[in-house]
C-alpha positions in Angstrom: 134.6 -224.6 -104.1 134.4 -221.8 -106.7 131.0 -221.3 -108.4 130.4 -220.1 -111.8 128.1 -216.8 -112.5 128.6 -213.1 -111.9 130.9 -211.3 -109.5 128.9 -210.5 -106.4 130.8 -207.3 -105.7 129.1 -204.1 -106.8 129.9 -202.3 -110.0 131.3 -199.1 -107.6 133.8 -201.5 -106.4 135.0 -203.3 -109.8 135.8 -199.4 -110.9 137.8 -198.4 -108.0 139.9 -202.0 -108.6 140.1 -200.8 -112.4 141.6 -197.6 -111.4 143.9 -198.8 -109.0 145.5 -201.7 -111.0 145.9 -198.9 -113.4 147.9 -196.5 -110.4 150.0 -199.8 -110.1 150.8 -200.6 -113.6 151.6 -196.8 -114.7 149.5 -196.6 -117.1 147.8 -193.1 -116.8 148.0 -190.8 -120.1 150.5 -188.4 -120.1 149.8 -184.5 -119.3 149.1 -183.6 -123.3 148.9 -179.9 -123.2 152.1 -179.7 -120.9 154.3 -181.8 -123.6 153.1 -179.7 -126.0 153.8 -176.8 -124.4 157.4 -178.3 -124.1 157.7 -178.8 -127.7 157.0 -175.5 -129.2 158.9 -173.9 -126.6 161.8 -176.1 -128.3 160.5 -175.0 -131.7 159.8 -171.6 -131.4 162.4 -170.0 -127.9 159.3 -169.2 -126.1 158.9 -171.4 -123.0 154.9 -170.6 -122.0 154.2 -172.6 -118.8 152.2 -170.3 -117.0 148.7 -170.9 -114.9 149.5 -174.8 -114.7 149.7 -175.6 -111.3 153.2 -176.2 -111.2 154.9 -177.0 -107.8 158.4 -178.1 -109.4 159.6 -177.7 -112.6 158.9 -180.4 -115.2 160.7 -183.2 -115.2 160.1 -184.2 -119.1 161.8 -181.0 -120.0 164.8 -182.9 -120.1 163.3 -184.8 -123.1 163.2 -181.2 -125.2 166.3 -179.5 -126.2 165.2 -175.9 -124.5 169.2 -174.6 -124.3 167.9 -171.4 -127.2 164.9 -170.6 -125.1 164.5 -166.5 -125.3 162.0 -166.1 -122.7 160.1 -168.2 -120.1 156.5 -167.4 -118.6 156.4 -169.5 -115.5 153.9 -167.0 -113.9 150.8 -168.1 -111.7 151.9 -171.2 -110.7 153.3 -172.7 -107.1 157.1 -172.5 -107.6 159.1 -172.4 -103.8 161.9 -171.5 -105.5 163.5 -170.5 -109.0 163.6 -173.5 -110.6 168.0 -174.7 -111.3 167.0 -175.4 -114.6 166.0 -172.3 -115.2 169.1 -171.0 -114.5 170.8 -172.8 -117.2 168.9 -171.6 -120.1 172.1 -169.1 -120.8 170.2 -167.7 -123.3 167.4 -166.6 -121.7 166.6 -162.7 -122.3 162.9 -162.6 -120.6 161.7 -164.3 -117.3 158.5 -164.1 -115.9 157.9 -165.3 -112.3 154.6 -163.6 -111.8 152.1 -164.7 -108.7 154.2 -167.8 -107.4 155.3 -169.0 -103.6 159.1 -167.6 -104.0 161.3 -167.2 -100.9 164.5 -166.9 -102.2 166.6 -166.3 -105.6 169.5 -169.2 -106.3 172.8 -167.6 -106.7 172.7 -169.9 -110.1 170.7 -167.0 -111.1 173.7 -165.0 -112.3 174.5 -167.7 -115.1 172.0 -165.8 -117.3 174.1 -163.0 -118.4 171.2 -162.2 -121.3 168.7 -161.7 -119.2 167.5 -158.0 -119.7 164.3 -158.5 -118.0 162.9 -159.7 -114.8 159.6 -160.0 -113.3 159.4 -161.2 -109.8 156.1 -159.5 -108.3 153.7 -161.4 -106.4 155.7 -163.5 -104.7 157.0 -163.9 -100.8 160.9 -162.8 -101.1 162.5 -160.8 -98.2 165.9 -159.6 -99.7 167.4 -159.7 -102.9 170.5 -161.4 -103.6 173.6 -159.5 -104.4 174.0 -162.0 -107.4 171.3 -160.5 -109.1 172.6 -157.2 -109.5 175.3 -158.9 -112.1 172.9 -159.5 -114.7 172.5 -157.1 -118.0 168.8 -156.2 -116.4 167.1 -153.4 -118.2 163.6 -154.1 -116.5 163.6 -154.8 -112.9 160.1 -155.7 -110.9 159.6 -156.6 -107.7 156.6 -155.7 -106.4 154.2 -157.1 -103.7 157.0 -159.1 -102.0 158.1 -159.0 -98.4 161.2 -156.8 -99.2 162.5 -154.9 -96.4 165.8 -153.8 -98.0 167.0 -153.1 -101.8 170.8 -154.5 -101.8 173.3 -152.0 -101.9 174.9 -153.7 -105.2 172.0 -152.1 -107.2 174.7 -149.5 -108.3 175.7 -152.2 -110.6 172.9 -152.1 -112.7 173.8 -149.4 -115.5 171.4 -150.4 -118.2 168.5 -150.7 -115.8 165.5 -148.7 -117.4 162.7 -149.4 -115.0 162.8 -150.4 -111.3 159.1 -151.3 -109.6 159.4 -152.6 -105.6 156.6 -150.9 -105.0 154.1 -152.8 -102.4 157.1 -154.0 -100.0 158.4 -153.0 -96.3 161.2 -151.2 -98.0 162.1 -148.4 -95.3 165.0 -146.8 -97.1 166.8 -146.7 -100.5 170.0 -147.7 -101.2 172.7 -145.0 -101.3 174.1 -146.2 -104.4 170.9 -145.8 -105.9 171.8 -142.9 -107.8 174.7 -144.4 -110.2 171.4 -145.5 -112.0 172.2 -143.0 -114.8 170.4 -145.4 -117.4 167.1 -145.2 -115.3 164.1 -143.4 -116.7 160.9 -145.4 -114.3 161.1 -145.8 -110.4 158.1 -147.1 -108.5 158.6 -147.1 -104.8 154.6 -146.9 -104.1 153.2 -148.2 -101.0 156.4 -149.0 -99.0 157.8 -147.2 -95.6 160.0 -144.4 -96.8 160.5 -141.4 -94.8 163.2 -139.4 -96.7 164.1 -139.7 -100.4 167.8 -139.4 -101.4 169.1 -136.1 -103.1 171.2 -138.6 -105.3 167.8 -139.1 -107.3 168.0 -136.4 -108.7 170.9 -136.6 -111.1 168.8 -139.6 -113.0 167.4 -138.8 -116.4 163.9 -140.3 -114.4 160.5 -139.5 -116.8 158.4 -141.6 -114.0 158.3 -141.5 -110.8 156.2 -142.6 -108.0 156.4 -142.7 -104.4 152.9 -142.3 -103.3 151.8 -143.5 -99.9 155.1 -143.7 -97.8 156.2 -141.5 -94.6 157.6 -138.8 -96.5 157.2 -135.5 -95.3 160.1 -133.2 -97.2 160.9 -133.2 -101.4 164.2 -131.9 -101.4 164.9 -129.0 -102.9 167.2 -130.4 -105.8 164.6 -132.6 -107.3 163.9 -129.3 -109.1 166.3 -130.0 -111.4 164.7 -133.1 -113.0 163.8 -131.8 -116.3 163.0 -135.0 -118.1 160.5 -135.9 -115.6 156.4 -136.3 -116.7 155.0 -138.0 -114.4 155.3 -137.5 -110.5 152.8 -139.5 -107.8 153.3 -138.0 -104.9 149.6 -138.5 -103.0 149.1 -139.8 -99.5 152.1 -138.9 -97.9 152.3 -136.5 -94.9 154.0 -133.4 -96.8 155.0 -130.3 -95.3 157.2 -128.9 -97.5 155.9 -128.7 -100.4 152.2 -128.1 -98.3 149.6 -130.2 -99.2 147.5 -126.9 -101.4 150.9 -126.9 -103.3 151.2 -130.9 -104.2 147.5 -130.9 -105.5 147.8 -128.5 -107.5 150.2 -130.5 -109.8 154.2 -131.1 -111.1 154.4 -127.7 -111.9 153.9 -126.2 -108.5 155.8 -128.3 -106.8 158.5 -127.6 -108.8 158.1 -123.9 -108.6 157.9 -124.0 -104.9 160.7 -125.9 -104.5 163.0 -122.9 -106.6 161.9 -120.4 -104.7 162.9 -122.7 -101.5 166.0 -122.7 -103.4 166.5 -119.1 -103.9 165.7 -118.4 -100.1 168.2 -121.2 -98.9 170.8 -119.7 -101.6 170.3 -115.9 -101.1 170.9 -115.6 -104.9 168.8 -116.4 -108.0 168.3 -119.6 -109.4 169.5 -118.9 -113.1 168.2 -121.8 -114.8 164.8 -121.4 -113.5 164.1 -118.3 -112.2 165.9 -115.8 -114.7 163.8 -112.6 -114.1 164.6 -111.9 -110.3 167.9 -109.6 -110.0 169.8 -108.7 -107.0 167.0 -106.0 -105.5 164.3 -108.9 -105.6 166.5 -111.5 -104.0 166.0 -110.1 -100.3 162.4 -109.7 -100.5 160.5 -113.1 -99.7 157.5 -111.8 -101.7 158.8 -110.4 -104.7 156.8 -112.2 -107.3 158.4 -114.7 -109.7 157.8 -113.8 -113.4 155.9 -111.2 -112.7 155.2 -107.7 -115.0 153.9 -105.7 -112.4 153.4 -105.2 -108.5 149.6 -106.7 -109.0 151.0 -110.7 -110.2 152.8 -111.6 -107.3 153.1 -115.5 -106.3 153.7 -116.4 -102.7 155.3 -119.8 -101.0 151.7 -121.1 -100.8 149.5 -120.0 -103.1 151.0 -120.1 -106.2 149.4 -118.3 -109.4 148.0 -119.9 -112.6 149.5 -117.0 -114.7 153.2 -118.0 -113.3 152.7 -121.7 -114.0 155.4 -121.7 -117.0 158.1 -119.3 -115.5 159.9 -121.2 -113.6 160.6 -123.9 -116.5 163.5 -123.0 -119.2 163.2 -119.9 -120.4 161.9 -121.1 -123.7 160.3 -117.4 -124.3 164.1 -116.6 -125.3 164.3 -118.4 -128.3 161.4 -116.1 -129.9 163.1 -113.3 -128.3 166.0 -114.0 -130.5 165.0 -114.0 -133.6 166.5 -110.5 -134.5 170.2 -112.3 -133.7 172.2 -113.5 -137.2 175.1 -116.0 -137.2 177.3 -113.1 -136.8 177.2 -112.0 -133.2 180.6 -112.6 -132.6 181.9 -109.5 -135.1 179.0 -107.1 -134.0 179.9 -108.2 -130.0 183.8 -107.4 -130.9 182.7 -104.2 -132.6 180.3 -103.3 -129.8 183.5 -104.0 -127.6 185.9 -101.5 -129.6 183.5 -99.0 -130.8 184.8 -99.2 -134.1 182.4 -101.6 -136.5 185.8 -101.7 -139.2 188.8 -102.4 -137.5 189.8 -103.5 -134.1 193.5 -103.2 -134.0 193.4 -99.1 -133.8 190.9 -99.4 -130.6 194.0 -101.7 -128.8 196.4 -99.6 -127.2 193.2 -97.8 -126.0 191.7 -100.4 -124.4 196.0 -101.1 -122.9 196.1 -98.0 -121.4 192.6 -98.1 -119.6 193.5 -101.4 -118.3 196.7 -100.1 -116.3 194.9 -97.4 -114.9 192.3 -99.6 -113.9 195.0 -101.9 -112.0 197.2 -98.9 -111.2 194.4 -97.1 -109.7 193.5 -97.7 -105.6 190.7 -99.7 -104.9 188.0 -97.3 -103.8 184.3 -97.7 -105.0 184.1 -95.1 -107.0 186.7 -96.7 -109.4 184.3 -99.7 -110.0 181.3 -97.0 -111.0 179.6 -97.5 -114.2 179.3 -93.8 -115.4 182.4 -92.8 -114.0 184.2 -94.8 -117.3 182.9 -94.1 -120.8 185.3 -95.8 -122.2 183.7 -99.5 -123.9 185.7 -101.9 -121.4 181.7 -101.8 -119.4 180.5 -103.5 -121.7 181.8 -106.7 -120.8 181.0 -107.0 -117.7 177.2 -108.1 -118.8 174.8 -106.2 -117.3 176.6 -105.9 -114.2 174.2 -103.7 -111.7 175.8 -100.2 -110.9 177.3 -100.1 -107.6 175.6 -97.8 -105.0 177.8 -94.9 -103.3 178.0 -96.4 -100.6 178.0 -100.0 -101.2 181.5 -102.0 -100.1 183.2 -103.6 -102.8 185.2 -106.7 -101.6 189.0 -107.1 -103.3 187.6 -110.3 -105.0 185.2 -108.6 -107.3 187.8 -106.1 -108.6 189.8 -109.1 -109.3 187.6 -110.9 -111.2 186.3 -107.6 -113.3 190.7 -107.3 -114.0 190.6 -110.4 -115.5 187.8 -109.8 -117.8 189.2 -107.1 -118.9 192.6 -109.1 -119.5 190.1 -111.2 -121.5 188.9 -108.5 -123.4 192.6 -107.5 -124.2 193.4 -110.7 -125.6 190.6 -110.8 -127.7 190.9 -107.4 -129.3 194.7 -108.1 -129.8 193.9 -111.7 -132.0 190.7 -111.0 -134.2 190.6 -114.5 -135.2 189.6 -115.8 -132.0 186.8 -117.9 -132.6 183.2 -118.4 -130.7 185.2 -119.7 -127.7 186.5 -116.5 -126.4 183.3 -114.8 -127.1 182.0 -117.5 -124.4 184.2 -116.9 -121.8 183.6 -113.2 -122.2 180.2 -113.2 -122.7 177.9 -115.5 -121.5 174.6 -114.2 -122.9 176.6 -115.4 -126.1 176.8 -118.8 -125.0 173.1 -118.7 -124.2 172.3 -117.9 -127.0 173.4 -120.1 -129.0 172.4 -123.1 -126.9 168.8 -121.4 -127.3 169.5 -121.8 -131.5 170.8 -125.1 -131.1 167.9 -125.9 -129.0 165.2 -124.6 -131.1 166.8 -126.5 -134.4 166.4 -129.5 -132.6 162.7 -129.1 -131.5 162.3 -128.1 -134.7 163.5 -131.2 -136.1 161.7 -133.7 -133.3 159.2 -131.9 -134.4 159.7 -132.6 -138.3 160.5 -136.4 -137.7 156.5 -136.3 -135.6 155.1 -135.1 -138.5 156.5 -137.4 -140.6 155.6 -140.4 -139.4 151.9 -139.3 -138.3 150.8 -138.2 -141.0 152.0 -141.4 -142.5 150.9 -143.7 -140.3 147.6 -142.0 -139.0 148.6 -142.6 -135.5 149.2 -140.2 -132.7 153.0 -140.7 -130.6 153.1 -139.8 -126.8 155.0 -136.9 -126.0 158.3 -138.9 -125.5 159.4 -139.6 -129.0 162.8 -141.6 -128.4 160.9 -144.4 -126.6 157.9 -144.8 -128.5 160.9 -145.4 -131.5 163.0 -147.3 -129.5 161.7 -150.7 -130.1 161.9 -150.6 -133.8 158.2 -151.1 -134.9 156.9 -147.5 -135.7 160.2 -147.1 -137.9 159.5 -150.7 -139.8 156.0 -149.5 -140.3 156.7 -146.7 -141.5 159.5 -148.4 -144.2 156.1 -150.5 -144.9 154.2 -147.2 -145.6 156.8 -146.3 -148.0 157.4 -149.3 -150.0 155.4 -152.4 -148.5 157.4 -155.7 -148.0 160.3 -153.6 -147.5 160.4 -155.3 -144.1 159.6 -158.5 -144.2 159.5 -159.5 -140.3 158.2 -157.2 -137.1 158.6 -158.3 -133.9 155.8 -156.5 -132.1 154.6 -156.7 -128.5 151.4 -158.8 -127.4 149.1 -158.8 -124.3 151.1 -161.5 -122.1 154.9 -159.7 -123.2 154.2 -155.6 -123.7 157.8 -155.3 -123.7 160.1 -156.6 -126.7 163.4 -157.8 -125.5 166.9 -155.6 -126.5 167.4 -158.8 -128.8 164.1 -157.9 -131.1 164.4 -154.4 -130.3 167.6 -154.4 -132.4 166.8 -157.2 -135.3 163.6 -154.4 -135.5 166.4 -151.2 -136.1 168.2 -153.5 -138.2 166.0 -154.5 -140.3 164.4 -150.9 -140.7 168.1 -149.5 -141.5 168.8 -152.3 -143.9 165.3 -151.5 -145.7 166.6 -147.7 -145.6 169.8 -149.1 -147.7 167.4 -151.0 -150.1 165.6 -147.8 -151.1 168.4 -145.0 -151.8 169.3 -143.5 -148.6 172.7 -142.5 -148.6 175.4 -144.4 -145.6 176.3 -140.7 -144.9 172.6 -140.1 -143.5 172.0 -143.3 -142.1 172.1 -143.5 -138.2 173.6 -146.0 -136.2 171.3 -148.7 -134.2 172.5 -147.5 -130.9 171.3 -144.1 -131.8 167.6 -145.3 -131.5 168.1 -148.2 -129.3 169.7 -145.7 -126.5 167.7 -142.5 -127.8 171.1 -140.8 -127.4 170.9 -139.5 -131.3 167.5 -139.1 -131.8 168.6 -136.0 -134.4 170.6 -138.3 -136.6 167.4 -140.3 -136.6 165.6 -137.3 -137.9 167.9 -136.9 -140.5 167.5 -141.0 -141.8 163.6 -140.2 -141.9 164.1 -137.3 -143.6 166.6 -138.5 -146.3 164.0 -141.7 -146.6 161.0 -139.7 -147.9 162.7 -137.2 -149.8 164.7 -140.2 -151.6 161.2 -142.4 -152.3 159.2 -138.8 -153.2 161.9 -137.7 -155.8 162.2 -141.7 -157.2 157.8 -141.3 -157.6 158.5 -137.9 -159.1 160.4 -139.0 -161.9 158.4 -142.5 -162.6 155.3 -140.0 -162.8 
């Protein structure tokens, strides 16, 4: 018989009934900030779902139309896997996958044929798929993973910029690692290498790190890098360089490893040893750079005062500034002893060469003093041969065809700088040491340009500091403000813009350019500061645009 009154059960028990008649009847509120997140990610092309816990991808995403979405931060959640979806945003030029529970990569990966960059760190993959090496990536990182092996389709990669798998098992790279020729940062930091491939070498690479591995030998060619900045090379068990040579710095290293070269070699390294001769080659303690017998610099204690002579002998270009523009007729005249004519000095310079060919090949016919006559000259500060030094056929045959050269040059004066270079070499130096210094000179100019402009201070690489567009749409600010009305500009969570706002940024700075007087004749190109590959014709565009807006405020004041 029911009985009227209050329930008997306690109040703990009514709620627990409320909440599950509510489980039953579907009725819990919907995850707010997660729709929301869905919605201006529709709005806006930046999908931001990161640090939510996720274990799947949502399933209300369907609801949003996502197809335009630039870039996606799914980082620090609980992913498995890359989510398929994912991999049909075609659009897609940014994905982060930060600090998740990924095991493996979906070959649906390679429908995202915009994606330039990739962040896969912190997760639990083992390989890489060879899909992934078919994407446009310019930014590749996948560090703190359980990678034992980077896939030998990397070679495929020729816009990648920046490559981090540090933090993995990875016990050797790939051999195709050095068709690369686009890549400027590798970090291979805290993995299991033993020996680094001499292929490295031939990449334009300004960072490099591969601190604590197994390697024990640099190999002599990495010498040649001369973009690099920045090498990590601590923790490693080194023994050639030693260990007092790696602390001492880049520098060091680098000089050891050209003397290893010229010891291996038996001949001097030109490019970056160009003061030790033939004499100095045998001795294994000769001093590089050095101005007397007291400044020597052995394999393994390098000196402080040689620290710059084994780089690019910039010291020429100061050296050369008693040289005019018209080396090539004082070189001809030195040539024919004549400084007015060259066509009386021919028949001369005939009949020496048939003796020379005529004559038997005996030592004494190859001696410097033993011909006056100005054919010497060519030979470029050839060293005399000793008495009783042996002169092999092949060296007579190369000084005849100089001297056929030299014949050929004297009988066509209008030859043009391209003979003088294949006769003398120092010429050709020398005017890559001009060209060279112009072009500092004008980095240089373009520097002071926009610092004192802007009041800020660019690193010492100049082409990517400029390569994202914002210093050069600031600067069209400086000059007239409003001139460029949107900057995309790098943030906290994203340091890196994508290409895609990289080159609306260089548009719009070129376009603003246009829209204040500079002439199409000095403007550059977008690729030229998007590639850094015309970083003087970029000069030039700066130049033209603040002599243009300082002669327009000349005349309105």
């Amino acid at each position: 018989m029911a009985t009227l009154g209050p329930d008997p059960r306690p109040h703990s028990q009514l709620a627990s009934a409320s909440i599950q008649s509510n489980i039953s009847g579907n009725n819990l509120p919907p995850n707010r900030g997660l729709e929301r997140a869905l919605e201006e990610g529709a709005n806006s092309g930046f999908l931001n779902l990161s640090a939510r816990k996720l274990k799947e991808y949502p399933r209300t995403a369907s609801n949003y139309d996502l197809s335009d979405t630039v870039e996606a931060d799914l980082s620090r959640n609980r992913l498995a896997e890359v989510p398929l979806e994912v991999c049909h945003l075609v659009a897609l030029e940014m994905l982060n996958l930060y600090h998740n529970c990924i095991k493996t990569i979906p070959d649906t990966i390679i429908n995202l044929q915009s994606l330039t960059s990739l962040n896969l760190s912190r997760n639990q993959l083992c390989a890489l798929p060879a899909s992934l090496c078919g994407l446009p990536l310019r930014v590749l990182i996948a560090s703190n993973n359980k990678l034992v092996c980077i896939p030998e389709a990397i070679g495929q990669l020729r816009s990648l910029m920046e490559l981090d798998v540090s933090c993995n098992e990875i016990t050797a790279l790939p051999r195709h690692i050095g068709r690369l020729k686009a890549l400027r940062e590798l970090n291979v930091r805290r993995n299991l290498l033993c020996v680094l491939p001499e292929d490295l070498a031939e990449l334009p690479l300004v960072k490099f790190d591969f601190s604590c591995n197994k390697v024990s030998t640099i190999p002599v060619c990495y010498r040649k890098m001369s973009q690099l900045q920045s090498l990590q090379l601590e923790n490693n068990p080194l023994q050639s360089p030693p260990a007092q040579i790696c602390i001492k710095g880049k520098v060091h290293v680098f000089k050891y490893l050209s003397i290893e070269a010229c010891r291996s070699d038996k001949m001097p390294d030109s490019l970056y040893l160009p003061d030790i001769d033939q004499n100095k080659k045998q001795d294994t303690d000769s001093g590089v750079g050095s101005d007397n017998g007291d400044k020597r610099l052995s394999a393994t204690e390098p000196s402080d005062e040689d620290s710059l002579s084994l780089n690019v002998p910039m010291s020429h270009i100061t050296e050369e500034e008693g040289l005019s523009k018209d080396d090539s007729s004082e070189h001809i005249s030195a040539l024919t002893g004549n400084t007015h004519t060259h066509t009386p000095t021919t028949p001369h310079v005939s009949d020496t060469l048939s003796k020379v060919i005529s004559t038997p090949l005996h030592p004494p016919t190859l001696s410097m003093s033993s011909h006056p006559s100005p054919i010497p000259a060519l030979l470029n500060g050839r060293r005399e041969q000793p008495a009783g030094s042996k002169v092999t056929e092949g060296t007579h045959i190369a000084m005849i065809n100089q001297l056929k050269e030299a014949v050929e040059l004297l009988q066509d004066p209008n030859r043009t700088h391209k003979s003088l270079e294949s006769v003398d070499p120092q010429f050709t130096m020398r005017r890559k040491m001009e060209q060279l210094r112009e072009e500092l000179e004008l980095m240089e100019q373009l520097r002071d340009s926009i610092e004192s402009r802007l009041k800020v201070a660019l690193p010492e690489d100049l082409g990517s500091s400029l390569m994202d567009g914002v210093v050069l749409c600031h600067l069209a600010n400086h000059i007239r403000p409003r001139s460029v009305v949107s900057i995309h500009v790098p943030s906290p969570a994203v340091p890196k813009l994508s290409m895609a706002k990289c080159r609306r940024n260089v548009e719009n700075f070129l376009d603003a350019c246009r829209k204040m007087g500079v002439p199409e004749d000095k403007l550059c190109l977008p690729h030229h500061i998007l590639e850094e590959k015309g970083m003087i014709k970029v000069s030039v565009t700066v130049q033209a645009l603040v002599d243009e807006t300082s002669t327009k405020q000349a005349l309105f004041t």
